[in-house]
mmCIF file of the N, C-alpha and C atoms, coordinates in Angstrom:
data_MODEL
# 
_entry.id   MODEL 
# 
loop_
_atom_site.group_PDB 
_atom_site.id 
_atom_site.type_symbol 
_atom_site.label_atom_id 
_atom_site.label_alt_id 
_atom_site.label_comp_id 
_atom_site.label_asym_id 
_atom_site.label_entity_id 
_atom_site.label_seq_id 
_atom_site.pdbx_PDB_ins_code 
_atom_site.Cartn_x 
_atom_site.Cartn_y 
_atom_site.Cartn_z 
_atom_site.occupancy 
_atom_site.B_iso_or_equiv 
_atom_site.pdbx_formal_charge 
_atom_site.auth_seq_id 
_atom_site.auth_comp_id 
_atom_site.auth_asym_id 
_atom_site.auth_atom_id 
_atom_site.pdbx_PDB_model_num 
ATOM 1   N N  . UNK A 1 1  ? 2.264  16.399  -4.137  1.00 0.00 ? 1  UNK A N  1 
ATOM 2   C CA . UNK A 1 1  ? 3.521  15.708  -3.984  1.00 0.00 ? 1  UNK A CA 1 
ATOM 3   C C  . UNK A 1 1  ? 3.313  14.254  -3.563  1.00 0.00 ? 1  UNK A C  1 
ATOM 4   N N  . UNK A 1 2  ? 2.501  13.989  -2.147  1.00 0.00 ? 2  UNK A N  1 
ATOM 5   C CA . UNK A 1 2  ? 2.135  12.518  -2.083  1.00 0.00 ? 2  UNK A CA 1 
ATOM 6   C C  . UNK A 1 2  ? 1.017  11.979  -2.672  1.00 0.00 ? 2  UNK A C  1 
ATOM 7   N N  . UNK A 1 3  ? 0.163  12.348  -3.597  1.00 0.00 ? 3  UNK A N  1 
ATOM 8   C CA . UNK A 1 3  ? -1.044 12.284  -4.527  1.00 0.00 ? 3  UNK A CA 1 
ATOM 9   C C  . UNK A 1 3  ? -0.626 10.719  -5.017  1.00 0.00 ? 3  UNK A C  1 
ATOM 10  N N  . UNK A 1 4  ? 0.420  10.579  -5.896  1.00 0.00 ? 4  UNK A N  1 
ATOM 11  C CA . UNK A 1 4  ? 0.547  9.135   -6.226  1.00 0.00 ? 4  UNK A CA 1 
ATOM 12  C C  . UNK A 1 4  ? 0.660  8.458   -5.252  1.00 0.00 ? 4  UNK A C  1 
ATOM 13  N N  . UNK A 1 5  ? 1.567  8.845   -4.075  1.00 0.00 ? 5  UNK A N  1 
ATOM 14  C CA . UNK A 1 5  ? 1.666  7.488   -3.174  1.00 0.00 ? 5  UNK A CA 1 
ATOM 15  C C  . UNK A 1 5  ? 0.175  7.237   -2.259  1.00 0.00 ? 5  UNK A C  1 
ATOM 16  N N  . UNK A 1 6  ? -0.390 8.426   -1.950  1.00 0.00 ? 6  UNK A N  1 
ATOM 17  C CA . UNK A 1 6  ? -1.727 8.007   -1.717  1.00 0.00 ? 6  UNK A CA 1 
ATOM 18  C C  . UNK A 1 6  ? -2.640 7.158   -2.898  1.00 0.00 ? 6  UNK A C  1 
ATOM 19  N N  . UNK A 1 7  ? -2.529 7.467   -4.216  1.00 0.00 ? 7  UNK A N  1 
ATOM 20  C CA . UNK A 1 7  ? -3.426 6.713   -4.558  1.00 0.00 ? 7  UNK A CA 1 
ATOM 21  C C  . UNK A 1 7  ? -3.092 4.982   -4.983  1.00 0.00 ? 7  UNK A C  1 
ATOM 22  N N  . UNK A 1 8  ? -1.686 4.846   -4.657  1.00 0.00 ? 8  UNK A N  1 
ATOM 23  C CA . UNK A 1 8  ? -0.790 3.558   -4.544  1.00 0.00 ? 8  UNK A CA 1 
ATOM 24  C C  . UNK A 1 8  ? -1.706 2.639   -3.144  1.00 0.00 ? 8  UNK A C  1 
ATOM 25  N N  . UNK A 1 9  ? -1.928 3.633   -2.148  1.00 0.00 ? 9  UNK A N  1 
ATOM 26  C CA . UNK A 1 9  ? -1.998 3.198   -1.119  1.00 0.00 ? 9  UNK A CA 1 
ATOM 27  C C  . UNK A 1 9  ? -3.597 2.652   -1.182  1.00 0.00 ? 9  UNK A C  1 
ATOM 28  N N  . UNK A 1 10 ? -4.448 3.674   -1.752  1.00 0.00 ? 10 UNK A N  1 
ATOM 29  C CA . UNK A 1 10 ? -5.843 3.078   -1.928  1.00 0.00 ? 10 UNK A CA 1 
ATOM 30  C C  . UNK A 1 10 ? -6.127 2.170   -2.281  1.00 0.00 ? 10 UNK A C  1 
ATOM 31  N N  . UNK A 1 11 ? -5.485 2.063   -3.800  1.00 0.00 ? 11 UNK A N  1 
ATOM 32  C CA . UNK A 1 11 ? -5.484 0.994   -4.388  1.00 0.00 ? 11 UNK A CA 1 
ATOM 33  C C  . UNK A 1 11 ? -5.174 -0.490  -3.583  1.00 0.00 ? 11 UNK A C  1 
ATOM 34  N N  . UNK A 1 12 ? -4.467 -0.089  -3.291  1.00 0.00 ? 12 UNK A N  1 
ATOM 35  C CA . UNK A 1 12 ? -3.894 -1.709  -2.363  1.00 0.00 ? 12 UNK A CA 1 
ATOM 36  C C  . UNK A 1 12 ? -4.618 -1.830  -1.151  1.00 0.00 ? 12 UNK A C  1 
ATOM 37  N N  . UNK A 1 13 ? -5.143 -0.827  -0.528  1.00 0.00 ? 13 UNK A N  1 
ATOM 38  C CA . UNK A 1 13 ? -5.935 -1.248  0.446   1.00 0.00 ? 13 UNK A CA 1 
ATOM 39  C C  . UNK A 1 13 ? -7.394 -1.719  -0.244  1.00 0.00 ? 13 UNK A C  1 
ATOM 40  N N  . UNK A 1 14 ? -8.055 -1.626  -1.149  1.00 0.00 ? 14 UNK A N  1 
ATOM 41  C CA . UNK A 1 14 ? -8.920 -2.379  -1.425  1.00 0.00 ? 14 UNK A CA 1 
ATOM 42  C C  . UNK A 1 14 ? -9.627 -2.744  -2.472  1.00 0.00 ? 14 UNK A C  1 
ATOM 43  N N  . UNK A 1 15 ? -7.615 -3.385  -2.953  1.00 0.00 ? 15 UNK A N  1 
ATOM 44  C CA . UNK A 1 15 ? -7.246 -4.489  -3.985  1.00 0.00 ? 15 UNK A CA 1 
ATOM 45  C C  . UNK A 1 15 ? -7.149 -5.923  -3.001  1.00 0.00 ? 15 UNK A C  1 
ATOM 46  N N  . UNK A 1 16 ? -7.448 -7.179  -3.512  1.00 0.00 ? 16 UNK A N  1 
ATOM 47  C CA . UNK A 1 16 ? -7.271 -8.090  -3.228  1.00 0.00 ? 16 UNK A CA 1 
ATOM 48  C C  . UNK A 1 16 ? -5.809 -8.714  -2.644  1.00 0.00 ? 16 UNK A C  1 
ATOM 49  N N  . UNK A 1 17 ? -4.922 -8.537  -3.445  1.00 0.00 ? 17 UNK A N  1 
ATOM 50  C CA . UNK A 1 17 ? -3.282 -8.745  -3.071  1.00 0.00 ? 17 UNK A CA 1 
ATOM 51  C C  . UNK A 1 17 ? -2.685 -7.685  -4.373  1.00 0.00 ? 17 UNK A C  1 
ATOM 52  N N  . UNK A 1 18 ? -0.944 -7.997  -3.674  1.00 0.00 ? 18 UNK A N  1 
ATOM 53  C CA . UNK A 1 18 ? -0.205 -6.782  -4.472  1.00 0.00 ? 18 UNK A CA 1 
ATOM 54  C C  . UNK A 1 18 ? -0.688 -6.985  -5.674  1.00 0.00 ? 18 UNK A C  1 
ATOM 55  N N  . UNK A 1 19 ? -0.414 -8.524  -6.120  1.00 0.00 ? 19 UNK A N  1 
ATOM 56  C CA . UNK A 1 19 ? -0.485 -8.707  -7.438  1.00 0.00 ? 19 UNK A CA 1 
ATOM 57  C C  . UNK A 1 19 ? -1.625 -7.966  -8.012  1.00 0.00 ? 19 UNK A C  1 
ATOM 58  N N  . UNK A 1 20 ? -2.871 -8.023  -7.504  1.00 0.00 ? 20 UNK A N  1 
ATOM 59  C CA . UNK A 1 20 ? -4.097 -7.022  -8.408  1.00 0.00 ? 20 UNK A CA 1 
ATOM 60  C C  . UNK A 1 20 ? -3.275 -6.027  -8.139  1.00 0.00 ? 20 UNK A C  1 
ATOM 61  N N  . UNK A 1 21 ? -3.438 -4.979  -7.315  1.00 0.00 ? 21 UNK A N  1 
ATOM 62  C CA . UNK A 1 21 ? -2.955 -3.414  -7.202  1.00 0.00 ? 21 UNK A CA 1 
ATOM 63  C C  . UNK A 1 21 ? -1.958 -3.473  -8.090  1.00 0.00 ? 21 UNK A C  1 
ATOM 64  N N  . UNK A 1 22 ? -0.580 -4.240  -8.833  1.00 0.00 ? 22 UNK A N  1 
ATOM 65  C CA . UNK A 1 22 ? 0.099  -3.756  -9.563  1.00 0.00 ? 22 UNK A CA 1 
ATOM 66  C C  . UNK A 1 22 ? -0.556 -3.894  -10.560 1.00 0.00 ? 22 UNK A C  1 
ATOM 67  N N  . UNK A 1 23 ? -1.705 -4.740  -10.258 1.00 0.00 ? 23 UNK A N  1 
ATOM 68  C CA . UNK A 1 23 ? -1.823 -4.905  -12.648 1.00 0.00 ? 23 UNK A CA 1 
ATOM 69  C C  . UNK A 1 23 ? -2.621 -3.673  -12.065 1.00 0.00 ? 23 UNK A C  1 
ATOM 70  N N  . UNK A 1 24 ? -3.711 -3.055  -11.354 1.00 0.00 ? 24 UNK A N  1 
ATOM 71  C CA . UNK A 1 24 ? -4.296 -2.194  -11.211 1.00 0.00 ? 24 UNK A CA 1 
ATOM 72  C C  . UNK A 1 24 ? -3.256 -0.956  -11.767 1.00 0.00 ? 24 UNK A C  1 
ATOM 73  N N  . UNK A 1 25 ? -2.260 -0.489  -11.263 1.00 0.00 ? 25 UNK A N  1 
ATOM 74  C CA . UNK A 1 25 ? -1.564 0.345   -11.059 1.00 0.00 ? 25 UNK A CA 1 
ATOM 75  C C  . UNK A 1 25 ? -1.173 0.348   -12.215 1.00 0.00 ? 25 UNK A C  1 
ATOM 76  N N  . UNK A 1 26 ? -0.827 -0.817  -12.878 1.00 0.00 ? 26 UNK A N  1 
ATOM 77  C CA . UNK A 1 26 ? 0.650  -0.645  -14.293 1.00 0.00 ? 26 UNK A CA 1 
ATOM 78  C C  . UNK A 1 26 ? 1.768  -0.607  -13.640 1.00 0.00 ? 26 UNK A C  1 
ATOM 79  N N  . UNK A 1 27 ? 1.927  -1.338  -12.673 1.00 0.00 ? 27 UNK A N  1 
ATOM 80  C CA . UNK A 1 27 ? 3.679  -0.877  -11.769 1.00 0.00 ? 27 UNK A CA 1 
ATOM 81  C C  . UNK A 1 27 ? 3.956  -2.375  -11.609 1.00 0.00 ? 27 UNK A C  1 
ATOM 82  N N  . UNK A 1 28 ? 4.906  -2.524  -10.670 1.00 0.00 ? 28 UNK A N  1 
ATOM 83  C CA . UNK A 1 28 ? 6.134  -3.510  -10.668 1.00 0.00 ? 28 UNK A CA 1 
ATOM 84  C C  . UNK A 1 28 ? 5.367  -3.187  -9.089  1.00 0.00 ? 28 UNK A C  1 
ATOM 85  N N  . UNK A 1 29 ? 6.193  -4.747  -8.519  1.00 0.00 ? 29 UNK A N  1 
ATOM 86  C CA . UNK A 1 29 ? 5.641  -5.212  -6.632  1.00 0.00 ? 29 UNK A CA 1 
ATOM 87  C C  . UNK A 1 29 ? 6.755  -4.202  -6.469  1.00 0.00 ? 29 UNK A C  1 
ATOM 88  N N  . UNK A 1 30 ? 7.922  -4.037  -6.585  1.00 0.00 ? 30 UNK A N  1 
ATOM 89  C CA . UNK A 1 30 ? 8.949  -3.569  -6.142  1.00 0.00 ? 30 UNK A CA 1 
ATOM 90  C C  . UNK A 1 30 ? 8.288  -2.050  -6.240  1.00 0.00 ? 30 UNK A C  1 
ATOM 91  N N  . UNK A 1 31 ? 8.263  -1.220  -7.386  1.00 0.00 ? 31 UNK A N  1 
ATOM 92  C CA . UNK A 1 31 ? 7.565  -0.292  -6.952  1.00 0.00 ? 31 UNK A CA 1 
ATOM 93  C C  . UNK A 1 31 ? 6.370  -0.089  -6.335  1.00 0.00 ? 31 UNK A C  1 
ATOM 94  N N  . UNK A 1 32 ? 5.622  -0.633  -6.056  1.00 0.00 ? 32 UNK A N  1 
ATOM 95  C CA . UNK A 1 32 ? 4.682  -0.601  -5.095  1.00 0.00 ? 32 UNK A CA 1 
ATOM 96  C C  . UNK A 1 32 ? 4.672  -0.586  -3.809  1.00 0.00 ? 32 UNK A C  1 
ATOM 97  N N  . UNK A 1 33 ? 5.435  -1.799  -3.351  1.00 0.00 ? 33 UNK A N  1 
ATOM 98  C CA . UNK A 1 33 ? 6.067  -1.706  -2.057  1.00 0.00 ? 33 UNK A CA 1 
ATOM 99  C C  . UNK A 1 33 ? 7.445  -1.028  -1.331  1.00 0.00 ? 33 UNK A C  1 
ATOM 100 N N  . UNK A 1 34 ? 7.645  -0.290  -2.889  1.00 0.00 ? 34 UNK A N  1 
ATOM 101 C CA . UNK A 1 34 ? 8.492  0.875   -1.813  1.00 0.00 ? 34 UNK A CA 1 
ATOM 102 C C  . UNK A 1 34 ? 7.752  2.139   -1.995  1.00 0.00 ? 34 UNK A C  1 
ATOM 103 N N  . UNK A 1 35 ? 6.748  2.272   -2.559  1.00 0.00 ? 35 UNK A N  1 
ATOM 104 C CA . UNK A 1 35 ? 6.023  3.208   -2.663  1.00 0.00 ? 35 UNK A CA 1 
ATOM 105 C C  . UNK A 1 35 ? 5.257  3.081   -1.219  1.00 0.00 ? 35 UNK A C  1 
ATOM 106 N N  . UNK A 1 36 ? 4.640  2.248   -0.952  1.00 0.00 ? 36 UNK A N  1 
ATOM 107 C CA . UNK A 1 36 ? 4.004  2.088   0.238   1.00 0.00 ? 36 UNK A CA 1 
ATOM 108 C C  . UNK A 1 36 ? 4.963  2.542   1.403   1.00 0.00 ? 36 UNK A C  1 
ATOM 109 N N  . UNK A 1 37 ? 6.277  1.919   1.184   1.00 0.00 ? 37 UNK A N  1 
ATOM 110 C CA . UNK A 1 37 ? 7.128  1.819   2.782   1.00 0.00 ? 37 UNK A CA 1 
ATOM 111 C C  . UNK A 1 37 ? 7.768  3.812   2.526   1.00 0.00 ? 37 UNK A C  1 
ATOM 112 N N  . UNK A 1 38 ? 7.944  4.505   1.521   1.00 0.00 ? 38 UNK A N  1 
ATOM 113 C CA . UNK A 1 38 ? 7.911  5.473   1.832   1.00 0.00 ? 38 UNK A CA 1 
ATOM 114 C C  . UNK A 1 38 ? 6.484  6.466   2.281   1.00 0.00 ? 38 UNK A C  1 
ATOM 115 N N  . UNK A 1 39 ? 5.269  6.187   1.993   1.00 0.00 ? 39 UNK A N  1 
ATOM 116 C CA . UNK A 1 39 ? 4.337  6.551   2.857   1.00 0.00 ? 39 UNK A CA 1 
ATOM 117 C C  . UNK A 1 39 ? 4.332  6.143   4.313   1.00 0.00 ? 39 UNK A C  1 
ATOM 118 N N  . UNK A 1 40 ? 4.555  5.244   4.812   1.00 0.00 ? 40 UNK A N  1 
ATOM 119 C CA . UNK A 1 40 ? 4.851  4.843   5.786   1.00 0.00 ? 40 UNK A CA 1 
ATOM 120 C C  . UNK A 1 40 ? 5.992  5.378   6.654   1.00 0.00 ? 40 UNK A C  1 
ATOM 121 N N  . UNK A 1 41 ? 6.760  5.388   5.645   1.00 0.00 ? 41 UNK A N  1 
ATOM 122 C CA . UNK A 1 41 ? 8.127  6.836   6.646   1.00 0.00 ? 41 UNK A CA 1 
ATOM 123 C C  . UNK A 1 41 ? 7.598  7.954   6.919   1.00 0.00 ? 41 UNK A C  1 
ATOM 124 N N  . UNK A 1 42 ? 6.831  8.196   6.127   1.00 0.00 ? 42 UNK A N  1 
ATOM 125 C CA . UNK A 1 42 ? 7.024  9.928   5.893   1.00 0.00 ? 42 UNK A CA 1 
ATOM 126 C C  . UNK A 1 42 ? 5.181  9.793   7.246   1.00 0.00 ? 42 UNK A C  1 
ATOM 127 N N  . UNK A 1 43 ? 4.319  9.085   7.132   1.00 0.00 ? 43 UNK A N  1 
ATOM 128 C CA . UNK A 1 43 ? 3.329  8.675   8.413   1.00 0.00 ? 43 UNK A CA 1 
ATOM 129 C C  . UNK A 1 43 ? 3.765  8.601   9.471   1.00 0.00 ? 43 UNK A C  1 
ATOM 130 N N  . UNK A 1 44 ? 4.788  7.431   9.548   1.00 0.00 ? 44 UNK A N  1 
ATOM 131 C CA . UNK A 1 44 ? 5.481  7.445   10.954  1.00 0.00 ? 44 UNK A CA 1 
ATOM 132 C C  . UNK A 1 44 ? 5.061  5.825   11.706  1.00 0.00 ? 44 UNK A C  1 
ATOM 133 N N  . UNK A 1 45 ? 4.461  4.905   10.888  1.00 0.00 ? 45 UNK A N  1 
ATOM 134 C CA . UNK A 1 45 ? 3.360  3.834   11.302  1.00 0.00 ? 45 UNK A CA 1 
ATOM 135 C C  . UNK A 1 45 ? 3.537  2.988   10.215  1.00 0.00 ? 45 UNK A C  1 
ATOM 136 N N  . UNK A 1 46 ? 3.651  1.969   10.566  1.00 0.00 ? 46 UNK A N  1 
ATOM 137 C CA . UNK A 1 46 ? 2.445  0.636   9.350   1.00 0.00 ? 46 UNK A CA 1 
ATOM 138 C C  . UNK A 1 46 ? 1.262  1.336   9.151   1.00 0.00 ? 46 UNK A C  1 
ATOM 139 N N  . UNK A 1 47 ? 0.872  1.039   7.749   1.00 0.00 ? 47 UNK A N  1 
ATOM 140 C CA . UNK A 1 47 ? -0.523 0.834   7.176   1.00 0.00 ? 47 UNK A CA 1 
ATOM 141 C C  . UNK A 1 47 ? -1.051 -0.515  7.142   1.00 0.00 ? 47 UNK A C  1 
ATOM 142 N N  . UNK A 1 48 ? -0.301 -1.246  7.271   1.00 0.00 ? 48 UNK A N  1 
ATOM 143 C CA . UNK A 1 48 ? -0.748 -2.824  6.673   1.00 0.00 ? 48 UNK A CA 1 
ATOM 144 C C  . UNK A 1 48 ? 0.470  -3.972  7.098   1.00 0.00 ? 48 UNK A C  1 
ATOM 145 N N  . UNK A 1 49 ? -0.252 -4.844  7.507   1.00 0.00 ? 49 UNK A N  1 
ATOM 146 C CA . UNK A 1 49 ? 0.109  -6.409  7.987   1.00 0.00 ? 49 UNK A CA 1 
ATOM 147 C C  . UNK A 1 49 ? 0.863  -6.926  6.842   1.00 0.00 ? 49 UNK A C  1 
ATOM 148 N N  . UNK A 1 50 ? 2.355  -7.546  6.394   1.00 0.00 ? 50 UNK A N  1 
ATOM 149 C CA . UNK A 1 50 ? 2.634  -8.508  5.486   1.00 0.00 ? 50 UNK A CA 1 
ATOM 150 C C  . UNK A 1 50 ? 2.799  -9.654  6.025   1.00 0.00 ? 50 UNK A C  1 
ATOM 151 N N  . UNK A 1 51 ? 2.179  -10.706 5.293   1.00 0.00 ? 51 UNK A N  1 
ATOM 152 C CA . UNK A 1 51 ? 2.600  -11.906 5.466   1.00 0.00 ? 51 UNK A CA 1 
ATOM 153 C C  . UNK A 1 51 ? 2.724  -12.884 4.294   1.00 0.00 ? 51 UNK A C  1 
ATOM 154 N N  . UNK A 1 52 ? 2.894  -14.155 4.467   1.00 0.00 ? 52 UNK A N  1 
ATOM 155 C CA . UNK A 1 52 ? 3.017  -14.834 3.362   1.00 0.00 ? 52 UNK A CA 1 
ATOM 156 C C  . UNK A 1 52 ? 1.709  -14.993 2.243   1.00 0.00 ? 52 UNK A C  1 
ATOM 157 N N  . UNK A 1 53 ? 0.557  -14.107 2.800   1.00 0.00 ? 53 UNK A N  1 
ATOM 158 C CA . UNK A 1 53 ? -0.412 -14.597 1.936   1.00 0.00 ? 53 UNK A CA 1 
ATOM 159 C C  . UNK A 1 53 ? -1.104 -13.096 1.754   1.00 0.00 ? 53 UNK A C  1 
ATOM 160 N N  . UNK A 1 54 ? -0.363 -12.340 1.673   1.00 0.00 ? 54 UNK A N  1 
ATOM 161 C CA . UNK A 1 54 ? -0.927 -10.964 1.307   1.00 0.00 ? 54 UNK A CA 1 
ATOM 162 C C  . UNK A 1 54 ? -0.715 -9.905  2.317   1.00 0.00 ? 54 UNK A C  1 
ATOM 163 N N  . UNK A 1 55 ? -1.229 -8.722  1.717   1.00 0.00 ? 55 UNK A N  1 
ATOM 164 C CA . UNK A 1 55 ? -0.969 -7.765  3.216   1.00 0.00 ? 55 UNK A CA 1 
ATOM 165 C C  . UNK A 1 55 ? -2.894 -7.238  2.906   1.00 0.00 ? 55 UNK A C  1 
ATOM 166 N N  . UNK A 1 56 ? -2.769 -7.010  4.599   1.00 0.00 ? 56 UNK A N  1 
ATOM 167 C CA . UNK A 1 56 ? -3.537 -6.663  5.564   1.00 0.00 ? 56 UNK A CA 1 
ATOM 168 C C  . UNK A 1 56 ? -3.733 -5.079  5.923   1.00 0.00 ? 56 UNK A C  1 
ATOM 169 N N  . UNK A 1 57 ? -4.546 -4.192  5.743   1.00 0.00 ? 57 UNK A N  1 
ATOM 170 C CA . UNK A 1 57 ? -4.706 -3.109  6.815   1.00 0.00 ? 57 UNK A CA 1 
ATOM 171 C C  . UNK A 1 57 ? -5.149 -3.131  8.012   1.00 0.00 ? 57 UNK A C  1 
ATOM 172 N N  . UNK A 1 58 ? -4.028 -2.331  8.915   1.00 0.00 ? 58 UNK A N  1 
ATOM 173 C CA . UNK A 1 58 ? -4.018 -2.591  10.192  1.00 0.00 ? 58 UNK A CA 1 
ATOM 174 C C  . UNK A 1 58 ? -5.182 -1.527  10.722  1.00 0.00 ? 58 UNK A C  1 
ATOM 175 N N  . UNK A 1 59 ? -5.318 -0.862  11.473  1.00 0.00 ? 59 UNK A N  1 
ATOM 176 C CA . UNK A 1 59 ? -6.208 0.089   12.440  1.00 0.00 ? 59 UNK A CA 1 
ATOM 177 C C  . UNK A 1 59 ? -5.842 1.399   11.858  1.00 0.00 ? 59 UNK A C  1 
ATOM 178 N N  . UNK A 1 60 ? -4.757 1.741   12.199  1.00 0.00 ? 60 UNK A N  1 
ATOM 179 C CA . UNK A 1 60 ? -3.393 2.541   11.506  1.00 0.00 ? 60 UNK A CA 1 
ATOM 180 C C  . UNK A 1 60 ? -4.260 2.688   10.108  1.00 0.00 ? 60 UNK A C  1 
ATOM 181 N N  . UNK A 1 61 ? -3.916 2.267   8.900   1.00 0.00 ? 61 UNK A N  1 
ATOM 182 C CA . UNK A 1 61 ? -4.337 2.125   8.110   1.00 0.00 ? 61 UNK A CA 1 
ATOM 183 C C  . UNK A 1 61 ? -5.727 2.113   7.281   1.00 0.00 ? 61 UNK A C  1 
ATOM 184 N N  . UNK A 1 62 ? -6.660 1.565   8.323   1.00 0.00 ? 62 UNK A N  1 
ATOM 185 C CA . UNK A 1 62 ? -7.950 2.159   8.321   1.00 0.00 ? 62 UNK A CA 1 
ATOM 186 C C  . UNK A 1 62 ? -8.764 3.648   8.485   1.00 0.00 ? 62 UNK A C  1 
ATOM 187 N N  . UNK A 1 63 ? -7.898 3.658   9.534   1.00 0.00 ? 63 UNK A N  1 
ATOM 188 C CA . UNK A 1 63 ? -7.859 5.274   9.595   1.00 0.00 ? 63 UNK A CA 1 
ATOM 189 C C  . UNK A 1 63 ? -7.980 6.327   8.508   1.00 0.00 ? 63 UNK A C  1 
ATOM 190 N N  . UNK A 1 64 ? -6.627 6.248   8.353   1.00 0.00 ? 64 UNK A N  1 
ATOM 191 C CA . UNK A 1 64 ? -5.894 6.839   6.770   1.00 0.00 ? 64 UNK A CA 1 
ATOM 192 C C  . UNK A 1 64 ? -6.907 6.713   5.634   1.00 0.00 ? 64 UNK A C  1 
ATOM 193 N N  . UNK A 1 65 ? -7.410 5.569   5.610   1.00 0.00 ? 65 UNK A N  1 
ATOM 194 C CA . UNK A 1 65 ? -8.438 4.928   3.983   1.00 0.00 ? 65 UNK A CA 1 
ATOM 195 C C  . UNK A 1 65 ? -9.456 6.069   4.675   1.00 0.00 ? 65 UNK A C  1 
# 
């Protein structure tokens, strides 16, 4: 059931920025990053730092990888 959003999540953790992970993926930022923020609900935590120049995995997130 979470198989894709985990492998959404791999991907982006060590993809460069969204932009690779979506061409990686074949998806849209929008799906990606709500793909991510529902792993993140259903975790209970951030996985990853956004900012203006990409996102980040946090500790949280390291974990998980």
């Amino acid at each position: 059931m979470y198989a894709k959003k985990i492998r959404v999540f791999i991907i982006l953790a060590i993809s460069d920025s969204f932009l690779d992970a979506t061409e990686k993926l074949n998806i849209t930022q929008p799906t990606l990053s709500k793909q991510i923020q529902l792993l993140e609900e259903k975790f209970g935590f951030k996985l990853f730092l956004r900012d203006n120049h990409g996102c980040y995995l946090i500790d949280e997130g390291k974990i998980i990888l």
